[in-house]
C-alpha positions as CSV (number, residue, x, y, z in Angstrom):
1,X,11.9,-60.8,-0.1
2,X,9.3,-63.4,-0.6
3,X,6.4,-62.9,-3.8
4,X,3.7,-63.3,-1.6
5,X,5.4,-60.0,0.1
6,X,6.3,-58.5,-2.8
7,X,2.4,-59.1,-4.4
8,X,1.5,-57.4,-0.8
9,X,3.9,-53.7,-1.7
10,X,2.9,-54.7,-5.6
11,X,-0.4,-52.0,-5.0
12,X,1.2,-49.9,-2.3
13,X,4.0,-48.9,-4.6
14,X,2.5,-48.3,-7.6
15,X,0.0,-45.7,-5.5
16,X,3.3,-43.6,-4.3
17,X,4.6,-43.5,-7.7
18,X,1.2,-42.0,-9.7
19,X,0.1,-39.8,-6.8
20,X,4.0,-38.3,-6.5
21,X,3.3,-38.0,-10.5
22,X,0.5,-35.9,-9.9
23,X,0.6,-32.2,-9.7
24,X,-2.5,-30.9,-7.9
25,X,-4.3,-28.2,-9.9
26,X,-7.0,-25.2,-8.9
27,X,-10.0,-25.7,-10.1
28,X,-12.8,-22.8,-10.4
29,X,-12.2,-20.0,-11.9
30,X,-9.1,-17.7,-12.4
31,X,-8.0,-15.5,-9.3
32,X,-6.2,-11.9,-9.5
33,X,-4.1,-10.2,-7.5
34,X,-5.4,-7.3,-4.7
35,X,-3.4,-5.8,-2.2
36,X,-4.1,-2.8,-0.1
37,X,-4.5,-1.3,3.1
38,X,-7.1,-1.3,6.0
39,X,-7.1,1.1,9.0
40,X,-9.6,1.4,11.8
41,X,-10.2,5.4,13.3
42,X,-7.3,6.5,11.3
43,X,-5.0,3.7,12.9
44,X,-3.8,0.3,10.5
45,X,-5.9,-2.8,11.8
46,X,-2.7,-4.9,13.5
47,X,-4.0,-8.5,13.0
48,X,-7.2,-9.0,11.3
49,X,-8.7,-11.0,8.3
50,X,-10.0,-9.2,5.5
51,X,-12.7,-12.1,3.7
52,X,-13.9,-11.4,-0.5
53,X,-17.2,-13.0,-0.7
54,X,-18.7,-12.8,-4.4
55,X,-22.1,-11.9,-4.7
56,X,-23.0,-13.4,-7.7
57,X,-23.1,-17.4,-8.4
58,X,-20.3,-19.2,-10.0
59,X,-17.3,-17.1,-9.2
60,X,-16.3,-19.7,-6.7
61,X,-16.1,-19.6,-2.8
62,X,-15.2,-16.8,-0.5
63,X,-11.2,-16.0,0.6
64,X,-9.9,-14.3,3.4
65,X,-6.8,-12.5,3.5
66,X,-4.7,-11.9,6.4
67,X,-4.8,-8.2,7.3
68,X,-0.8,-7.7,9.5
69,X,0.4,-4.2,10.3
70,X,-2.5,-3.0,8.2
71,X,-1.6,-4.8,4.6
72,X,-3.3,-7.7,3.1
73,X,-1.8,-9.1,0.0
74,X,-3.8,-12.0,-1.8
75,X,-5.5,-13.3,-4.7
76,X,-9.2,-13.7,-5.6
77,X,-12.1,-13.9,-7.9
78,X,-12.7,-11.3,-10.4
79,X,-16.5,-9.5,-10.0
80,X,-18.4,-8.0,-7.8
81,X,-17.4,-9.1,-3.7
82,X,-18.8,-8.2,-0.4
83,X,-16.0,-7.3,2.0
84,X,-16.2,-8.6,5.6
85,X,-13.5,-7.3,8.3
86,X,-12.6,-8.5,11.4
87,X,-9.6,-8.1,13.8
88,X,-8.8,-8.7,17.5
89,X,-6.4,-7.1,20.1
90,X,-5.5,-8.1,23.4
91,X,-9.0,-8.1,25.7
92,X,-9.2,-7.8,29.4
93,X,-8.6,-10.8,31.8
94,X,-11.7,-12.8,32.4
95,X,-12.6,-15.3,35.4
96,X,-14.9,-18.4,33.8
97,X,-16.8,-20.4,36.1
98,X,-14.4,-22.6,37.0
99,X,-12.7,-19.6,38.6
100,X,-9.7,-19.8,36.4
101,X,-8.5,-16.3,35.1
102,X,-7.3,-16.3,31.5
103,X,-6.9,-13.8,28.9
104,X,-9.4,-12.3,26.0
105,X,-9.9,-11.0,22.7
106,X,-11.1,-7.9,21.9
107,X,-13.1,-8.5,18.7
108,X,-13.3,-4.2,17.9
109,X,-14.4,-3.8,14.8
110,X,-18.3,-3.0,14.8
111,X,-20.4,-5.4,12.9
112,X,-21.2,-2.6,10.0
113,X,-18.0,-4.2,8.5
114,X,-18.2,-7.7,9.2
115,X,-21.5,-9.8,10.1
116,X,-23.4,-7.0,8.7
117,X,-21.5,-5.6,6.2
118,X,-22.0,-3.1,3.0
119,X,-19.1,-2.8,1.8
120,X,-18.0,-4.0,-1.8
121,X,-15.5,-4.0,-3.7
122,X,-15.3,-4.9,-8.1
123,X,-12.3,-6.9,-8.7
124,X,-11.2,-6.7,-12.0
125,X,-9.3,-9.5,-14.0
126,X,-6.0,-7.6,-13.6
127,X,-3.6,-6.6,-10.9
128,X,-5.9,-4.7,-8.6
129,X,-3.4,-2.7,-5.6
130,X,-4.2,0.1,-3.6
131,X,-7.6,-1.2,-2.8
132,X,-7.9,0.5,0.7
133,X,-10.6,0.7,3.3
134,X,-10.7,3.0,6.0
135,X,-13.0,2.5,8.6
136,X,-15.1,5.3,11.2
């Protein structure tokens, strides 16, 4: 290899070797377990997403949790969360204006638990299972 190549890699390589080095860490603050189940008119949601939102400033940003068969198993922010749910089943087949029939969602869970939510939930700074929401 020539040293005006070598000079060229010189930077290159010396990049791979400190970022392989590096071990990326979470910044913010410390998150804790929560686990639990969510049903919808007595049935477990299928496929869903289950999002902590914390309501007071500094407990970092909001995390959502996939709800499948009607578990969600995560980690978040100890305090004080809103809880927003949302899950979607197989829709009816719709014709756009193209003409072009395709498939849809059925987004069925009523805003009162999602875009216009009141539920809450404290999360302690502990293992916090069995936190379950039922929803009419």
């Amino acid at each position: 290899m020539s040293d005006s190549l070598l000079r060229a890699l010189c930077p290159f390589a010396l990049a791979v070797i400190v970022c392989c080095g590096c071990q990326q860490s979470e910044s913010g603050p410390p998150k804790y377990h929560v686990s639990g189940k969510v049903s919808f008119e007595n049935e477990p949601i299928g496929t869903g997403t289950i999002v902590f939102i914390p309501t007071t400033s500094g407990r970092g940003a909001q995390i959502g949790i996939p709800i499948t068969d009607g578990m969600y198993d995560g980690q978040v922010t100890a305090g004080p969360n809103r809880i927003y749910i949302e899950a979607s089943r197989p829709g009816p087949q719709v014709t756009n204006d193209l003409g072009q029939v395709h498939d849809s969602l059925d987004w069925y869970i009523p805003p009162k638990y999602n875009h216009a939510t009141k539920l809450t939930y404290e999360v302690l700074p502990q293992d916090n299972t069995e936190v379950n929401f039922e929803l009419e």
